[in-house]
PyMOL commands that place a pseudoatom at each C-alpha (Angstrom):
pseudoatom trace, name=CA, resn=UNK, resi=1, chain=A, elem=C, hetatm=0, pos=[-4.191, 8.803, -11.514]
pseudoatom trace, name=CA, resn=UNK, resi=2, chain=A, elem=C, hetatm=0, pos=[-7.584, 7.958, -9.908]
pseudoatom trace, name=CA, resn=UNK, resi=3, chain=A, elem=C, hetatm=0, pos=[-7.762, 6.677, -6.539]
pseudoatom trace, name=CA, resn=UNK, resi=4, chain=A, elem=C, hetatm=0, pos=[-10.810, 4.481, -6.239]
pseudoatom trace, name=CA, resn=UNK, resi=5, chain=A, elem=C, hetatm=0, pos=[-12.158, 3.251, -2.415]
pseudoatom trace, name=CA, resn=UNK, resi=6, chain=A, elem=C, hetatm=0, pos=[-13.300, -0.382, -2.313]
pseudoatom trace, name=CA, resn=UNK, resi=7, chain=A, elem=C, hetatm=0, pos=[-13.322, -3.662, -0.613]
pseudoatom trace, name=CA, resn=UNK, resi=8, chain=A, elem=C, hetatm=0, pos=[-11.958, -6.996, -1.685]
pseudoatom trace, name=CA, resn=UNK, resi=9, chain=A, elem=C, hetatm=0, pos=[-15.805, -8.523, -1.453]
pseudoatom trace, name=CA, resn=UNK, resi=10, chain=A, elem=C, hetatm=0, pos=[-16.713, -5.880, -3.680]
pseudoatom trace, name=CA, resn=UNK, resi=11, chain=A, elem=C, hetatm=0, pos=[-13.823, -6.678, -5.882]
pseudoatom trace, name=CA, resn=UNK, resi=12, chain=A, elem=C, hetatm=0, pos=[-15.020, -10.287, -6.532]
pseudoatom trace, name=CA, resn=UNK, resi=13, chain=A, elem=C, hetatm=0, pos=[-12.152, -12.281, -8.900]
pseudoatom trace, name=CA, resn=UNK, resi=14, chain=A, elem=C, hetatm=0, pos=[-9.702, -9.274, -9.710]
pseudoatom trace, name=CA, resn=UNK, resi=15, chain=A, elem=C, hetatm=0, pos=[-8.688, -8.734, -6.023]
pseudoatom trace, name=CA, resn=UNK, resi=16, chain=A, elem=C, hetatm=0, pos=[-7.097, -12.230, -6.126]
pseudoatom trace, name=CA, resn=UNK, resi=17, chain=A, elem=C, hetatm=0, pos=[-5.733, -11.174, -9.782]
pseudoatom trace, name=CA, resn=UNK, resi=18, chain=A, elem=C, hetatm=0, pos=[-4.030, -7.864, -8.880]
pseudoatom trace, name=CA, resn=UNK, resi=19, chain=A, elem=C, hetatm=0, pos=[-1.693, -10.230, -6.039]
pseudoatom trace, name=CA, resn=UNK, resi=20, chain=A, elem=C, hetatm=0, pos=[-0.837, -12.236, -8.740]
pseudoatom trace, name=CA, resn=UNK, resi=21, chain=A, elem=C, hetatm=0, pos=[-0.397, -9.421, -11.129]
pseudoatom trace, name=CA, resn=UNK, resi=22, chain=A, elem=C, hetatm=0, pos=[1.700, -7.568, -8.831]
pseudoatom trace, name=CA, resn=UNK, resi=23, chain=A, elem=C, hetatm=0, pos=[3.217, -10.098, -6.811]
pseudoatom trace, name=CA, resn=UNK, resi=24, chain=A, elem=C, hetatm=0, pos=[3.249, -13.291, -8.955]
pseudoatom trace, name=CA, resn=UNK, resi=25, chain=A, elem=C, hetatm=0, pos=[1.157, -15.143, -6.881]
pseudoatom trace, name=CA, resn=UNK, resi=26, chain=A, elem=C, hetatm=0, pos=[-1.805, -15.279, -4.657]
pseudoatom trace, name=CA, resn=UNK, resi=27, chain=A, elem=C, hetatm=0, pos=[-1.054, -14.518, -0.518]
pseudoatom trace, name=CA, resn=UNK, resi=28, chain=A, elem=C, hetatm=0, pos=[-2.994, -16.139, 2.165]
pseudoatom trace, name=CA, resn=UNK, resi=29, chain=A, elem=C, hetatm=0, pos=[-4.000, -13.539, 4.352]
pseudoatom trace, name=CA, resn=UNK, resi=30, chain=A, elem=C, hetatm=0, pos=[-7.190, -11.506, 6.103]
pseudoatom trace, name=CA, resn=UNK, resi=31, chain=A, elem=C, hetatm=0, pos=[-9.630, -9.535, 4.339]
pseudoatom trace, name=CA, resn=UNK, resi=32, chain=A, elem=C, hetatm=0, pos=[-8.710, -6.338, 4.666]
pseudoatom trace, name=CA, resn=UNK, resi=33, chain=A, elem=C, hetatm=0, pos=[-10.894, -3.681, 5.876]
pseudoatom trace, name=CA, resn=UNK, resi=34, chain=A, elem=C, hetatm=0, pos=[-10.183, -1.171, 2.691]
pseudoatom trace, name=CA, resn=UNK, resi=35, chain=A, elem=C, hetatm=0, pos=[-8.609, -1.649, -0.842]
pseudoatom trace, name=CA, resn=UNK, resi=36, chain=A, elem=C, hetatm=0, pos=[-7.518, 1.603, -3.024]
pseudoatom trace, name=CA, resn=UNK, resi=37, chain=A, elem=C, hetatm=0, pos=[-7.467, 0.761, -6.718]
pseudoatom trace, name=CA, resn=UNK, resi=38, chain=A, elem=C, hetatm=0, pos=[-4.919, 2.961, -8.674]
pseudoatom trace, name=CA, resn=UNK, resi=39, chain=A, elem=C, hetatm=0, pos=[-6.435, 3.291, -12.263]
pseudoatom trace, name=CA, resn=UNK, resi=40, chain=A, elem=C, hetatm=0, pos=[-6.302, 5.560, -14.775]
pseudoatom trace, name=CA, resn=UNK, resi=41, chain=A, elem=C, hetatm=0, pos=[-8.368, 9.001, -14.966]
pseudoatom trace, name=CA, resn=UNK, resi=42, chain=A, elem=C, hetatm=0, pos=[-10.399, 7.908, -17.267]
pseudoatom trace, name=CA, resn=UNK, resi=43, chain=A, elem=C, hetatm=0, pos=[-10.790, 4.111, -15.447]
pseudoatom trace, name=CA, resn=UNK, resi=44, chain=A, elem=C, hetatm=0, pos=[-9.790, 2.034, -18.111]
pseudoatom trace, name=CA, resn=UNK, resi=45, chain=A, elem=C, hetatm=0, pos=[-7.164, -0.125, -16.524]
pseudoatom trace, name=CA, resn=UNK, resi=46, chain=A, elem=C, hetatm=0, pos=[-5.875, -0.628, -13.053]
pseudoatom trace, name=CA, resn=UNK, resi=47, chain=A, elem=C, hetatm=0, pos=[-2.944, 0.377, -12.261]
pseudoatom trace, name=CA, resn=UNK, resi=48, chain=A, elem=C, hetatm=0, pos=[-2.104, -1.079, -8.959]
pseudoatom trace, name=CA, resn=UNK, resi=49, chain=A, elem=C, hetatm=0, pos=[-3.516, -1.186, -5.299]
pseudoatom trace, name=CA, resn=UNK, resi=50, chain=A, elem=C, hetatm=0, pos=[-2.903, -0.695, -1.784]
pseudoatom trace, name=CA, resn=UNK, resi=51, chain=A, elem=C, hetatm=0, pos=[-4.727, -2.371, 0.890]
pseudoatom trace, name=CA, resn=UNK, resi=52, chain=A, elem=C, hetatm=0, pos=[-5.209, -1.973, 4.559]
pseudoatom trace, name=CA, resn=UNK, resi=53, chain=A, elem=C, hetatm=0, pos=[-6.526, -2.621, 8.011]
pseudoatom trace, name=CA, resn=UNK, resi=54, chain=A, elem=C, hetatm=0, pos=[-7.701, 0.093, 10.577]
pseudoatom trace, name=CA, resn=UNK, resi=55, chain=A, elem=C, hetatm=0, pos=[-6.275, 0.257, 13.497]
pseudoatom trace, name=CA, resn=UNK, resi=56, chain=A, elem=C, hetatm=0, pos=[-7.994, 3.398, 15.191]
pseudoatom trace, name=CA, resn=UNK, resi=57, chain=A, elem=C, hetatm=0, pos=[-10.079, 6.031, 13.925]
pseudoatom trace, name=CA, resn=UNK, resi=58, chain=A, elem=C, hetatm=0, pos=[-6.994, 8.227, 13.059]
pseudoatom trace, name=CA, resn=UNK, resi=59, chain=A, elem=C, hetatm=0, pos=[-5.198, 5.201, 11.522]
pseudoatom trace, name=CA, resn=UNK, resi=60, chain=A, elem=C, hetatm=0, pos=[-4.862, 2.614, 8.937]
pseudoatom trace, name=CA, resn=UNK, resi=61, chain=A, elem=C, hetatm=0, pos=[-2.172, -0.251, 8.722]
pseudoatom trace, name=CA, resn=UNK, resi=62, chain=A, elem=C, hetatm=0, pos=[-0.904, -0.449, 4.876]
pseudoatom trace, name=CA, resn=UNK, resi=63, chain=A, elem=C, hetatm=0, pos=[-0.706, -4.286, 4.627]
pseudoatom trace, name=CA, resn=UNK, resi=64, chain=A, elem=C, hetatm=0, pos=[0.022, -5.057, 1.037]
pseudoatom trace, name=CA, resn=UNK, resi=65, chain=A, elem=C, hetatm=0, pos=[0.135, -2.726, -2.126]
pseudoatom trace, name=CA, resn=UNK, resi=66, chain=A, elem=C, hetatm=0, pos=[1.962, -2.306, -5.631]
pseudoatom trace, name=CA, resn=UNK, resi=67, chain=A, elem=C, hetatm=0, pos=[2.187, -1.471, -9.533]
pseudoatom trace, name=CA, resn=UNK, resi=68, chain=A, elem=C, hetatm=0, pos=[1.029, -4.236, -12.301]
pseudoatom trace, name=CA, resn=UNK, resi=69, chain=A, elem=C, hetatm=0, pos=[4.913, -4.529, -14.355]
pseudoatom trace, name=CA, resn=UNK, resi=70, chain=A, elem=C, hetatm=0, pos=[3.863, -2.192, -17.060]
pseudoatom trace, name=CA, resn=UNK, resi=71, chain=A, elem=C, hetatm=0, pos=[3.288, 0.249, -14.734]
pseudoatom trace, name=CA, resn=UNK, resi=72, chain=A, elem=C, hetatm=0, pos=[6.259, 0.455, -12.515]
pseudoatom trace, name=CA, resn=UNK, resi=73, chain=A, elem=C, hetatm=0, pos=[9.166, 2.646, -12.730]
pseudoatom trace, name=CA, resn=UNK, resi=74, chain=A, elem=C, hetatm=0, pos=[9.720, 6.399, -12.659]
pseudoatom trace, name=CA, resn=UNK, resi=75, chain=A, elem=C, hetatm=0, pos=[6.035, 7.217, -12.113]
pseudoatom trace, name=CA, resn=UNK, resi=76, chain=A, elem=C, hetatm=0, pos=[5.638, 5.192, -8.863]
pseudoatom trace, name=CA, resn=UNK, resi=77, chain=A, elem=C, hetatm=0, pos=[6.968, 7.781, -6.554]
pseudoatom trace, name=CA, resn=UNK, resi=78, chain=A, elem=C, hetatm=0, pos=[4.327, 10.024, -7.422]
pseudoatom trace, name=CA, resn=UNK, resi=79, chain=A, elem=C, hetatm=0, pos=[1.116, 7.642, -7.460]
pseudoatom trace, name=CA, resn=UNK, resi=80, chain=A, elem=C, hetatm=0, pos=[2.497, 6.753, -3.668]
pseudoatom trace, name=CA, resn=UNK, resi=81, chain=A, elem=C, hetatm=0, pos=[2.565, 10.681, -2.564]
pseudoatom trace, name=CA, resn=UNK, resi=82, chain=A, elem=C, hetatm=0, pos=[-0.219, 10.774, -4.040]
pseudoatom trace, name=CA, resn=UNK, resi=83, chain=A, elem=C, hetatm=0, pos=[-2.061, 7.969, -1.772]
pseudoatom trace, name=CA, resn=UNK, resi=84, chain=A, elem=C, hetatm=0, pos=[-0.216, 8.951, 1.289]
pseudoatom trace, name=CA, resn=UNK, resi=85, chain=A, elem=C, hetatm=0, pos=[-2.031, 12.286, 0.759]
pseudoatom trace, name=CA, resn=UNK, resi=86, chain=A, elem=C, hetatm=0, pos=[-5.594, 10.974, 0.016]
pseudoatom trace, name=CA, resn=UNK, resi=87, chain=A, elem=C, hetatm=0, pos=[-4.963, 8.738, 3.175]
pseudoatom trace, name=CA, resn=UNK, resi=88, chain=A, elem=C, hetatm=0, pos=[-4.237, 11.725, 4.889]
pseudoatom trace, name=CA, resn=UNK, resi=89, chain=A, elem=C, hetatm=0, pos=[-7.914, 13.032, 4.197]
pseudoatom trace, name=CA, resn=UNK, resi=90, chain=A, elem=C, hetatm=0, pos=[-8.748, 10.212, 6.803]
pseudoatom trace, name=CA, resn=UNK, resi=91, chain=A, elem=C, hetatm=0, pos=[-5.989, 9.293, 8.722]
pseudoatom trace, name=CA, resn=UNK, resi=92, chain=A, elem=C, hetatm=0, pos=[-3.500, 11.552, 10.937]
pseudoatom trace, name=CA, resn=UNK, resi=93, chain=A, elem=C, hetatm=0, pos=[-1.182, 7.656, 10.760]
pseudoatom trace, name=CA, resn=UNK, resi=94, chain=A, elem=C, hetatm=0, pos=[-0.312, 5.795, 7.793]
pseudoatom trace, name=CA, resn=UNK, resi=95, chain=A, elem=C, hetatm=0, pos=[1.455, 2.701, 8.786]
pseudoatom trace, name=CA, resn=UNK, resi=96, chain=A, elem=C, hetatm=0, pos=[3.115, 0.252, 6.832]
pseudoatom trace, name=CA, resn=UNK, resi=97, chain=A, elem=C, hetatm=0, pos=[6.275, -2.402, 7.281]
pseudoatom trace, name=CA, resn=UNK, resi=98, chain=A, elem=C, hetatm=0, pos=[8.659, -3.307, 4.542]
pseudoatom trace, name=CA, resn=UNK, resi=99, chain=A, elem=C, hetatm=0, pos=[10.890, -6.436, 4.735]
pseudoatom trace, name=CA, resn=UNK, resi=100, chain=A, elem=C, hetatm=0, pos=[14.383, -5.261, 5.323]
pseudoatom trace, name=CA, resn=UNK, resi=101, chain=A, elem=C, hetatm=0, pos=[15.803, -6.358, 2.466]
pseudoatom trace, name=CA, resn=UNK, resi=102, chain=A, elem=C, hetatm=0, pos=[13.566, -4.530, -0.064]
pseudoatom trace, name=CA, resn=UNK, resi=103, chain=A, elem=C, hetatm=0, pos=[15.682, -1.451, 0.191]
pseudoatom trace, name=CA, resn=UNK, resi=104, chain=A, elem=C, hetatm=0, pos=[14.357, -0.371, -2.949]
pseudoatom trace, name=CA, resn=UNK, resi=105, chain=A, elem=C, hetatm=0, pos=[10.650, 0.229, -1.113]
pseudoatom trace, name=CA, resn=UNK, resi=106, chain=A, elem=C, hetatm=0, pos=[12.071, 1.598, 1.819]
pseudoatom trace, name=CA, resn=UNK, resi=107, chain=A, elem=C, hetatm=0, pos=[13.864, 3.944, -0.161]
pseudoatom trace, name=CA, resn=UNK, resi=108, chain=A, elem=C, hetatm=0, pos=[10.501, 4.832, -2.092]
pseudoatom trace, name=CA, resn=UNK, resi=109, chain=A, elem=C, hetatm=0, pos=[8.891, 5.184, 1.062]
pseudoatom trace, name=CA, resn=UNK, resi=110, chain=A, elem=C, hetatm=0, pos=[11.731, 7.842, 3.065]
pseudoatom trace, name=CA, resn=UNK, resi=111, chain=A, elem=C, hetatm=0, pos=[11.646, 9.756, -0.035]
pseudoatom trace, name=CA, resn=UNK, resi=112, chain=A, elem=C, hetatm=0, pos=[7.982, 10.984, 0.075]
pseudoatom trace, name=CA, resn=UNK, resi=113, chain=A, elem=C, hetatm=0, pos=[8.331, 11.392, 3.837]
pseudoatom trace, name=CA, resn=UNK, resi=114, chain=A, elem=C, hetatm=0, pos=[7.809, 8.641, 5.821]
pseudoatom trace, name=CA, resn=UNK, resi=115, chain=A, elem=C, hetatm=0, pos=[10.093, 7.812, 8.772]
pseudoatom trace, name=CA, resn=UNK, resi=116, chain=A, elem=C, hetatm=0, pos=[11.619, 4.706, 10.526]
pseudoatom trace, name=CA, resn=UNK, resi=117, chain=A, elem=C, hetatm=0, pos=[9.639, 3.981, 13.871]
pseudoatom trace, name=CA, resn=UNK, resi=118, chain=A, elem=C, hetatm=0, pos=[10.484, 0.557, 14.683]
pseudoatom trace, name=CA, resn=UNK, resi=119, chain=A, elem=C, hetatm=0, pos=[11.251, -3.002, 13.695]
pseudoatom trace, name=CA, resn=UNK, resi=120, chain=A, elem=C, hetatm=0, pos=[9.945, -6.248, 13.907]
pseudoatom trace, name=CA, resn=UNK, resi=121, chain=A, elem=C, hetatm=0, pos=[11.081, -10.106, 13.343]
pseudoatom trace, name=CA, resn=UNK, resi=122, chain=A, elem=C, hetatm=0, pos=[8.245, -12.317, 12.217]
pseudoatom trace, name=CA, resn=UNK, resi=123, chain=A, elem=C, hetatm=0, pos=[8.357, -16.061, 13.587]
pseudoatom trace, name=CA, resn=UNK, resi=124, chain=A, elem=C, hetatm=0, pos=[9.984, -17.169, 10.593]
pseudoatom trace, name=CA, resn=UNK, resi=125, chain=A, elem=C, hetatm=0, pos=[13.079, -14.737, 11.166]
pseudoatom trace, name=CA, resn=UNK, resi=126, chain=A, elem=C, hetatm=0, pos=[11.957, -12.362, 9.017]
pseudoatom trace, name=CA, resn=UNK, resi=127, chain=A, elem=C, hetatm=0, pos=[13.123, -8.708, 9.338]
pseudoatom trace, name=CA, resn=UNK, resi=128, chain=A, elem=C, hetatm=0, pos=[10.802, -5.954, 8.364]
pseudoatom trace, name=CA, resn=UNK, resi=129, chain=A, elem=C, hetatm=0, pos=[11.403, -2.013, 9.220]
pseudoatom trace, name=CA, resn=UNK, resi=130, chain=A, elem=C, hetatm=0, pos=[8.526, -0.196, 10.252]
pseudoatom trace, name=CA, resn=UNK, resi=131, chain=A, elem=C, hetatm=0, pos=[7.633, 3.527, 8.547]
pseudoatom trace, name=CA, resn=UNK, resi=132, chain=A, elem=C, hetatm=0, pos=[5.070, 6.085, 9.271]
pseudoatom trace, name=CA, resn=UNK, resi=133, chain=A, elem=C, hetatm=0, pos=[3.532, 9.093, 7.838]
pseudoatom trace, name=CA, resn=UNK, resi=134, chain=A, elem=C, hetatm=0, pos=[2.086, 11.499, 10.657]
pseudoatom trace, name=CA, resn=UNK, resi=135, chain=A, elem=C, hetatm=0, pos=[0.009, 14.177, 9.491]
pseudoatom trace, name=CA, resn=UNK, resi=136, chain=A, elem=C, hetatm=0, pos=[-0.827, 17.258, 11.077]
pseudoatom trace, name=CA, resn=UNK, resi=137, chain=A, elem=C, hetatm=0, pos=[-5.112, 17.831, 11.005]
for i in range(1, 137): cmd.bond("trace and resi %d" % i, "trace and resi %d" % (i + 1))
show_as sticks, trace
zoom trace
């Protein structure tokens, strides 16, 4: 897998495509600052994304992120290592939130290391449980 750096401006159309890709439909939310494209070595398909906001020099807020269907399943475990650890070339914190009730993802996510800090309640009730990655520069 290659990681490529980017922003959604730069992205043009296919930012908006890989939320519907991944997600099934478009999200309203901010820009973020940075968008990693998962594709293949040789670039000719993307694989998935992550996307984030920083929130100090030392750390970056992983807002949304995922695998198009065709490439989900066994594999995913590894891609996300691998991203935590080219984040890690940047940030000492990787910070991310998972609704509660995705314990698939929060599995994913305590299995390559991260670990509960917290938890939060958005205004419409909704429970998310917040991980971290700390790394060690």
């Amino acid at each position: 897998m290659k990681i490529i750096k980017t922003t959604a401006q730069a992205m043009g159309p296919l930012y908006g495509q890989l939320f519907i890709d991944v997600f099934g439909h478009q999200y309203e939310h901010h820009v973020p600052d940075h968008v990693w494209l998962f594709a293949k070595e040789d670039e000719s398909d993307i694989m998935g994304f992550a996307e984030g906001y920083e929130i100090k020099r030392n750390e970056i807020f992983l807002q949304f992120g995922g695998c198009r269907p065709e490439y989900r399943g066994f594999r995913v475990k590894k891609w996300l290592r691998q991203v935590r650890d080219y984040l890690h070339e940047d940030y000492i914190h990787i910070i991310t939130s998972v609704e509660n009730t995705n314990t698939p993802m929060l599995r994913l996510y305590l299995s390559i290391g991260y670990v509960i800090f917290g938890v939060k309640i958005a205004t419409d009730k909704t429970v998310f449980v917040e991980l971290i990655s700390e790394c060690n520069k």
